[in-house]
C-alpha positions as CSV (number, residue, x, y, z in Angstrom):
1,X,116.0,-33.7,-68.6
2,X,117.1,-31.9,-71.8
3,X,118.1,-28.9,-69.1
4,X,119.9,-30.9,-67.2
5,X,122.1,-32.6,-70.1
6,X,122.6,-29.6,-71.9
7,X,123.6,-27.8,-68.8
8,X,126.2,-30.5,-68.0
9,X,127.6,-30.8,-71.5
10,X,128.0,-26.8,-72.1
11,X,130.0,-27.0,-68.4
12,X,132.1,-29.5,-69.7
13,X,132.7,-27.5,-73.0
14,X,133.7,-24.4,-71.3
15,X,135.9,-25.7,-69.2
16,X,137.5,-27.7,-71.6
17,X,137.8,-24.7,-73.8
18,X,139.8,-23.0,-71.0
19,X,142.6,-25.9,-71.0
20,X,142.4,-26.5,-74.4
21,X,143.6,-22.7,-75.0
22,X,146.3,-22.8,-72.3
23,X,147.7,-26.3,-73.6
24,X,150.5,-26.4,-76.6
25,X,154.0,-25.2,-76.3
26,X,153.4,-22.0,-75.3
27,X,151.8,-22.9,-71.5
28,X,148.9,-20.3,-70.6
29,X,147.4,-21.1,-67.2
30,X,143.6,-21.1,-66.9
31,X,143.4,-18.3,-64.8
32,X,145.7,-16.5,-68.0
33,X,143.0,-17.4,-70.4
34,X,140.1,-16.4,-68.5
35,X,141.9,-13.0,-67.7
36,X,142.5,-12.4,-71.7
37,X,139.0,-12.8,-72.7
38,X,137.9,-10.9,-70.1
39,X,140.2,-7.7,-70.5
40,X,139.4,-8.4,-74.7
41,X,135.3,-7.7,-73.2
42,X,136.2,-4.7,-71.5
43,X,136.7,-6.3,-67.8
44,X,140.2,-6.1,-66.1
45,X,139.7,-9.0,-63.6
46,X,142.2,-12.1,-63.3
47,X,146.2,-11.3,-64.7
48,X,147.2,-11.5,-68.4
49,X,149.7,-14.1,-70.0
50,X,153.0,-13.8,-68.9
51,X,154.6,-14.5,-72.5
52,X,155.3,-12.2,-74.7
53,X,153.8,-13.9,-77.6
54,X,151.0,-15.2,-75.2
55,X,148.1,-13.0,-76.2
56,X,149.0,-13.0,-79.9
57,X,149.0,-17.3,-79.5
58,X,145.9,-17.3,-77.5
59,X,144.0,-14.9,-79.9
60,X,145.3,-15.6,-83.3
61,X,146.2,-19.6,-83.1
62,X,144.6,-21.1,-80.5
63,X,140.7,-19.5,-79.8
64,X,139.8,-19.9,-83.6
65,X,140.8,-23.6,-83.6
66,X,138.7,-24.0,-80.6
67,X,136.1,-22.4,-81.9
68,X,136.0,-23.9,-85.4
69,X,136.2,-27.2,-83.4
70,X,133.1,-26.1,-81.7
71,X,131.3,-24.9,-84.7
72,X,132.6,-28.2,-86.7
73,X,131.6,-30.9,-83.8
74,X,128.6,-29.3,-83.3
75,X,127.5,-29.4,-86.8
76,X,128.8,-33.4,-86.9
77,X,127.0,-34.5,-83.5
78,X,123.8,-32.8,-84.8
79,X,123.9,-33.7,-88.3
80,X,124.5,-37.4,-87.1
81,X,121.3,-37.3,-84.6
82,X,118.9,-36.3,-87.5
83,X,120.3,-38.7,-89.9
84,X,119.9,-41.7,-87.0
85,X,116.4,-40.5,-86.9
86,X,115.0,-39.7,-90.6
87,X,116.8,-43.6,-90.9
88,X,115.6,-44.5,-87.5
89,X,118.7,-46.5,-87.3
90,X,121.5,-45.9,-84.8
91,X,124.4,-46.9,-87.3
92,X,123.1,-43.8,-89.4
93,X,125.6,-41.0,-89.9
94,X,126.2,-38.2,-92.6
95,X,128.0,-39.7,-94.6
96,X,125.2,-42.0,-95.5
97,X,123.7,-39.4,-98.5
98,X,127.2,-38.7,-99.5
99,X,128.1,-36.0,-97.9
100,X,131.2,-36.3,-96.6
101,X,132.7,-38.2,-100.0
102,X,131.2,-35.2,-102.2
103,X,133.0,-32.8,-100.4
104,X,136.5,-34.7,-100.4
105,X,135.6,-35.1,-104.3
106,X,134.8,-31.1,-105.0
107,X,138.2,-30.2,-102.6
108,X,140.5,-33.1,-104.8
109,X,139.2,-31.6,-108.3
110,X,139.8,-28.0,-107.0
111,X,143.6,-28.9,-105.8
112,X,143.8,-31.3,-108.8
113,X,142.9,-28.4,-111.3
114,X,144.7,-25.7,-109.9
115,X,141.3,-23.3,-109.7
116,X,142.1,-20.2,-107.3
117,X,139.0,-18.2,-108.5
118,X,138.2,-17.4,-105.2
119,X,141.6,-17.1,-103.6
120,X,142.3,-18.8,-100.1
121,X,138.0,-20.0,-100.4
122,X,138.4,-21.8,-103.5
123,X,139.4,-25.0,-101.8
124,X,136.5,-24.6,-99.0
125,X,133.9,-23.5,-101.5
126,X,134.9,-26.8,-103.6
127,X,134.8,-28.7,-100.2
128,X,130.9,-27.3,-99.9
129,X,129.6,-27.4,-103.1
130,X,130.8,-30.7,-103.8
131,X,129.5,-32.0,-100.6
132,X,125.8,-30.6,-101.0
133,X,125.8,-31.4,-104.5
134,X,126.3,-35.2,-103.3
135,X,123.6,-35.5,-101.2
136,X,121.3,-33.6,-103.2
137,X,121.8,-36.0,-106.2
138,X,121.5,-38.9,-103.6
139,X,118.1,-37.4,-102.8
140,X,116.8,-37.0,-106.1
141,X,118.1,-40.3,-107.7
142,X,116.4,-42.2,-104.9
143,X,113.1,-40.3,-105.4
144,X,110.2,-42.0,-107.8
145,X,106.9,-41.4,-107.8
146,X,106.8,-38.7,-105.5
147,X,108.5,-40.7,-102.8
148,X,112.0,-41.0,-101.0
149,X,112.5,-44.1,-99.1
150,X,115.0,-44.8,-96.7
151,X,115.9,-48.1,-97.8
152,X,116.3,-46.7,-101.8
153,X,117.8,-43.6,-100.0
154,X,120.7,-46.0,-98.4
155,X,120.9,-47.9,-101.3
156,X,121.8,-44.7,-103.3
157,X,124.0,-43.3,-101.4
158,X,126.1,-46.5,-101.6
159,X,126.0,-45.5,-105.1
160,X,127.1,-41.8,-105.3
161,X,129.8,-42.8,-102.3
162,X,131.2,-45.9,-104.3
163,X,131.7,-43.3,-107.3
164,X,133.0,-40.6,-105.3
165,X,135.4,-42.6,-103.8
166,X,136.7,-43.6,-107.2
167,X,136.9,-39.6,-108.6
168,X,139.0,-39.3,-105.6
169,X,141.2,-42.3,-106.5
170,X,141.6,-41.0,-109.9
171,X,142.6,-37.4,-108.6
172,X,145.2,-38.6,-105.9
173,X,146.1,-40.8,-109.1
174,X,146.9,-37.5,-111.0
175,X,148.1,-35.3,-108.3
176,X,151.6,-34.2,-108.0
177,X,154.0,-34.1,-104.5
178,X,152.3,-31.1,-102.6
179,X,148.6,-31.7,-104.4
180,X,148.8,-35.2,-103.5
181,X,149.7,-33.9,-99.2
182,X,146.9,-31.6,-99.4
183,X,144.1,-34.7,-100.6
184,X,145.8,-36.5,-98.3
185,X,145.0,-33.9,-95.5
186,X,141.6,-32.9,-96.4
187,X,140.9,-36.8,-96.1
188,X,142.5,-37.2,-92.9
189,X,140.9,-34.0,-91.4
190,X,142.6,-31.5,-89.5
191,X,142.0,-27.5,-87.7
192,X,145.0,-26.3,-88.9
193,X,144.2,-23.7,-91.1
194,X,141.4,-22.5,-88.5
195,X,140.8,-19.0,-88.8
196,X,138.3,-16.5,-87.8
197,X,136.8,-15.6,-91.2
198,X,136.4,-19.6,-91.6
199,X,135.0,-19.8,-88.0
200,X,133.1,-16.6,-89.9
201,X,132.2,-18.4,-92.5
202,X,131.3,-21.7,-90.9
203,X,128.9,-20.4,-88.2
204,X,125.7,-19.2,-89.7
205,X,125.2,-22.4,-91.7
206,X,125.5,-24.5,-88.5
207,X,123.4,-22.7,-86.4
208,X,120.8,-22.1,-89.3
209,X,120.9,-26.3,-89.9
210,X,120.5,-26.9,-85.8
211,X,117.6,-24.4,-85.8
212,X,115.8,-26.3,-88.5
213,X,116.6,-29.6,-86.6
214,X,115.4,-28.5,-83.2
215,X,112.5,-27.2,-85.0
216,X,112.1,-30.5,-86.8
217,X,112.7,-32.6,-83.4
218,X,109.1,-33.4,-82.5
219,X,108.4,-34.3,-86.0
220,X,111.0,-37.7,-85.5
221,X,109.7,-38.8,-82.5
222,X,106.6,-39.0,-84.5
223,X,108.9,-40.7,-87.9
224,X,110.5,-43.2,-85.4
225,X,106.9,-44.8,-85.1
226,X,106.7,-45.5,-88.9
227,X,106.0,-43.2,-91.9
228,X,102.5,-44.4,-92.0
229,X,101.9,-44.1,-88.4
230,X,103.6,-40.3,-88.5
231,X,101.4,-39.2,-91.5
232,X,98.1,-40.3,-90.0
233,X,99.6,-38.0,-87.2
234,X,99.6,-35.3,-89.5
235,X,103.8,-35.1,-90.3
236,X,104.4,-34.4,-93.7
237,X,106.9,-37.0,-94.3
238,X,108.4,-36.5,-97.7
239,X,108.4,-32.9,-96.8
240,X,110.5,-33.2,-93.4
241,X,112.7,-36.3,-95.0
242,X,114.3,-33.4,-97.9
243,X,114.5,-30.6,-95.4
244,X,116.5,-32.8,-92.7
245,X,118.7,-33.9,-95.8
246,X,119.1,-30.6,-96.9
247,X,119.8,-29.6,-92.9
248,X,122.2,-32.2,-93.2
249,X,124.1,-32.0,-96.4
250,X,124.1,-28.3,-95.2
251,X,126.0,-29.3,-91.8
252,X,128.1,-31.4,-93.0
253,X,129.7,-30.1,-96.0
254,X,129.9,-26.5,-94.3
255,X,131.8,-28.2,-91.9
256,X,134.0,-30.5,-93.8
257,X,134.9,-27.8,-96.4
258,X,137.3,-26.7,-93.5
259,X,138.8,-29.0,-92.0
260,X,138.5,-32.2,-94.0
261,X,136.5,-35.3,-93.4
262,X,136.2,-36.2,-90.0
263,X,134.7,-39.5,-89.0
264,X,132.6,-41.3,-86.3
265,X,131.7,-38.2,-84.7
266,X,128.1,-38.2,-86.5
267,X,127.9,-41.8,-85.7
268,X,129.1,-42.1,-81.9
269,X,128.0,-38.8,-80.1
270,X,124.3,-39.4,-81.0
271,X,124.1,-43.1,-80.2
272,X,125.7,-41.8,-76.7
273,X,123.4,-39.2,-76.0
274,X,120.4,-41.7,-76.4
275,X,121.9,-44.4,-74.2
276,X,122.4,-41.5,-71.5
277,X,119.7,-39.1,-71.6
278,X,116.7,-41.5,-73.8
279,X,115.4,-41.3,-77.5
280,X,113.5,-38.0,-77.4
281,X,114.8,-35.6,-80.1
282,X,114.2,-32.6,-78.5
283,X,116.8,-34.0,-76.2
284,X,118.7,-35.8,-78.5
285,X,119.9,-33.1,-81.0
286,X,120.8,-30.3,-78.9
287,X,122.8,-32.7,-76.7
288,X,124.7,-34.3,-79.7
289,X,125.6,-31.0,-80.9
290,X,126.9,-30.1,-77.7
291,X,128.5,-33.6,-77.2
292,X,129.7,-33.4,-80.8
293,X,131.6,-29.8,-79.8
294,X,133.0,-31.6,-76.6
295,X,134.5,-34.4,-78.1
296,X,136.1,-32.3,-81.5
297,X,137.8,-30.1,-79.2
298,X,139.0,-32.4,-76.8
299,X,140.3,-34.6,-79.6
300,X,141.6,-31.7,-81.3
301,X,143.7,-31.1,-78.2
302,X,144.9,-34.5,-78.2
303,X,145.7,-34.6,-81.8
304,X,148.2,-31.1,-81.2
305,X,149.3,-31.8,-78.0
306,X,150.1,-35.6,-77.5
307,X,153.3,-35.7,-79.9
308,X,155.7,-32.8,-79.4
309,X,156.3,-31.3,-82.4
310,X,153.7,-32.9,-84.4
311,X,150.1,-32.9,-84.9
312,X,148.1,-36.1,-85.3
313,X,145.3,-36.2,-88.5
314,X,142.4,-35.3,-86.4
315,X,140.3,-37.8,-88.2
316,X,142.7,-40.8,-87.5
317,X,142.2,-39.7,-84.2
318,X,138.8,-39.7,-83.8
319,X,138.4,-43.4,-85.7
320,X,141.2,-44.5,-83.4
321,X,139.2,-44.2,-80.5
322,X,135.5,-43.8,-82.0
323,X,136.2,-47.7,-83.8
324,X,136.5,-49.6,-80.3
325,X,134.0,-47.1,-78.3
326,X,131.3,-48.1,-80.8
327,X,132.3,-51.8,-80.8
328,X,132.3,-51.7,-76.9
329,X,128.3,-49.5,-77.6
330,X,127.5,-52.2,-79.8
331,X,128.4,-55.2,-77.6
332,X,126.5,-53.4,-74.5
333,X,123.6,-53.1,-76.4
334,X,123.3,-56.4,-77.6
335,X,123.9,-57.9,-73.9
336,X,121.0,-55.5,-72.3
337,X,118.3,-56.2,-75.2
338,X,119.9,-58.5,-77.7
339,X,119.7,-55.9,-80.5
340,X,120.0,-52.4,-80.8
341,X,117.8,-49.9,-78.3
């Protein structure tokens, strides 16, 4: 089974990946795309873009959107599978420990302040640290007596969210014409400023987080049975609840630092995934991080290419649709097993 899915979603990813790169203003048939990265690999097969600007658009614009969308969705759908499951709750998601507020806070005070210490990564590193800072304090503020629970850990996060919220209130409060656009942005989410030393930058945190999670995935089939019932099976459970969170904060904020907050991704994809392919993790996460790449760059595409001349906030886009799929998810569940699978 997890073949099979994971087969089928990495299909659908490639090829959408080919007609995301040959969509936009600048038209680049498939067969143009597939002949550019093959000649850039050493393989003249299949004819080169026409344009003049073609390969430039392809090379320098276009593939590392796509493959910071990748990257990004990735990160998301995987992140929100191992939340669902250290919560065994479906209406889990990253943002949750605070995540995704702590990094729109850390990006808000950096534009807000005017730092540039680090040049074009001041912004991102603000994004990160802000975001894993978040969660971490969520962590530790909901920890007593040795112990993290999920209810105190929900309850806390409420908390650290609620005040996040408000430091970003208070910064979009202060910030002037342009400062104010760019909180506005990094709230809305977008790929724009996709680059390859972000995609760079990006990529060994997410694949270092979904190693840890596939590793992990046995381990929350065992939590979904209880924590008492998964340590008399020999899972450490305080141990795997702080490395998921830290797996997760990890994702999430790597992710968000560069292109914003994007929502329902975390929350959708995963729920999906275990209504198609069944509740086994080891199933589960690789196919939400595949499903979460598929649906960021398809959305992505939509978000560029469905006004001309404009691009849509990525993260509007993605609540547009991801609102009323999950209602329609929540209703279907509710009619099968009057509740929530």
């Amino acid at each position: 089974m997890t073949a099979r899915v994971c087969v089928a979603l990495g299909v659908t990813l490639l090829a959408l990946c080919v007609v995301a790169a040959g969509a936009g203003q600048l038209h680049v048939s498939p067969a143009e795309v597939l002949g550019s990265v093959l000649h850039r690999i050493g393989v003249d097969a299949g004819p080169l873009p026409r344009a003049a600007q073609g390969e430039n658009v392809l090379w320098l614009v276009r593939f590392p959107r796509i493959a910071l969308a990748v990257v990004v969705g990735a990160s998301l759908g995987c992140a929100g599978a191992v939340m669902q499951g250290v919560f065994r709750n479906p209406l889990a998601e990253p943002g949750v420990v605070g995540v995704s507020a702590g990094s729109a806070l850390g990006a808000a005070l950096v534009l807000v302040s005017g730092a540039s210490a680090l040049g074009a990564w001041t912004l991102p590193a603000g994004g990160f640290a802000g975001g894993v800072v978040a969660s971490l304090a969520v962590y530790f503020l909901a920890r007593s007596g040795g112990r993290t629970e999920v209810v105190t850990l929900v309850l806390t996060g409420v908390a650290v969210n609620a005040f996040a919220g408000a430091g970003i209130g208070l910064m979009t409060f202060a910030a002037d014409g342009p400062r104010l656009r760019a909180i506005a942005t990094f709230n809305l989410g977008s790929l724009a400023g996709a680059t390859w030393p972000a995609v760079a930058a990006v990529l060994p945190v997410a694949v270092a987080g979904v190693a840890v999670s596939l590793r992990c995935a046995r381990r929350l089939d065992l939590l979904a049975l209880g924590e008492g019932a998964a340590g008399h099976l020999g899972v450490r459970v305080q141990r795997l609840t702080f490395a998921l969170v830290v797996a997760v904060s990890l994702l999430t904020a790597a992710a968000t630092a560069f292109t914003g907050i994007v929502v329902f991704v975390g929350l959708v994809v995963p729920h999906v995934v275990r209504l198609a392919a069944g509740p086994a993790h080891r199933v589960v996460v690789p196919a939400s991080a595949l499903g979460g790449a598929v649906v960021l760059v398809a959305a992505d595409l939509v978000a560029r290419t469905a006004v001309a001349g404009q691009e849509l906030p990525l993260g509007v886009l993605t609540s547009l649709v991801g609102g009323p799929f999950f209602l329609w998810l929540l209703r279907r569940a509710r009619a099968e097993s009057g509740g929530w699978a």
